[in-house]
N, C-alpha and C positions, 0 to 999 in steps of 0.2 A: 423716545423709543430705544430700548435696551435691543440689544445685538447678542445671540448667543451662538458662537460655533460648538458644534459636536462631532466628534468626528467619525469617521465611520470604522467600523471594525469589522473583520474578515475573520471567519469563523471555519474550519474544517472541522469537517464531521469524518468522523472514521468510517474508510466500508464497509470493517466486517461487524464494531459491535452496534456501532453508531454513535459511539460516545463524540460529543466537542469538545477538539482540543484547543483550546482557549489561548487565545495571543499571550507572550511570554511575560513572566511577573505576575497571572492574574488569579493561574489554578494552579492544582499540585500536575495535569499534566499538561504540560509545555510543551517537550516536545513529538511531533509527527515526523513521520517519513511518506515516502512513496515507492510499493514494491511495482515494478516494472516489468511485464511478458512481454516479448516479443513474439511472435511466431506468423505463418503465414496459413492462410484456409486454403484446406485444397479443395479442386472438383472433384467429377465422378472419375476422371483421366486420372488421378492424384497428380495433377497442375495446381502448385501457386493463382489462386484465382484473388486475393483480395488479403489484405490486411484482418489479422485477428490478436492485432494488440489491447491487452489494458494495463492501465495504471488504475494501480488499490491507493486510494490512500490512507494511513494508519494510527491511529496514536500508537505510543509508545511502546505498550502492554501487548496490543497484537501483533505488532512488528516483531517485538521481542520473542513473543511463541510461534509464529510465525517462521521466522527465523533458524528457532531450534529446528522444529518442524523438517524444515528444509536439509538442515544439517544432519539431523538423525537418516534421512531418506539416501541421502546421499553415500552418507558411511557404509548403510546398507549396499548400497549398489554397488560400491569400491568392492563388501566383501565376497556379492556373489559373484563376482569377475575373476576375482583373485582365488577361487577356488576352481 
């Protein structure tokens, strides 16, 4: 009787498009990230009642626009403050 290990392989899926980004060597995308909120839920008092964290996780492509996203928003904010 012949013996065959296979091993097992861990797959992340992106949250926003859904694409798999495939363990490295295997696709054209390799690599993911994980964009991270913090924040906290309030009640009706506006009290901290509970955790309202997530973690996205991403391939590549969405992190990337993603990202910009973030930065165009940001720049924004800088300018209406500064006026």
């Amino acid at each position: 009787m012949a013996t065959r290990t296979i091993p097992a392989t861990t797959e992340v899926v992106c949250d926003v498009c859904g694409r798999v980004c495939a363990p490295q060597g295997t696709a054209p995308r390799r690599q993911e990230g994980t964009l991270s909120l913090r924040w906290h839920v309030l009640d009706y008092l506006n009290q901290p009642a509970a955790a309202g964290s997530r973690d996205l996780d991403m391939c590549d492509d969405c992190l990337s626009r993603i990202t910009k996203a973030l930065n165009a928003v940001a720049e924004e904010i800088r300018a209406e403050r500064a006026e």
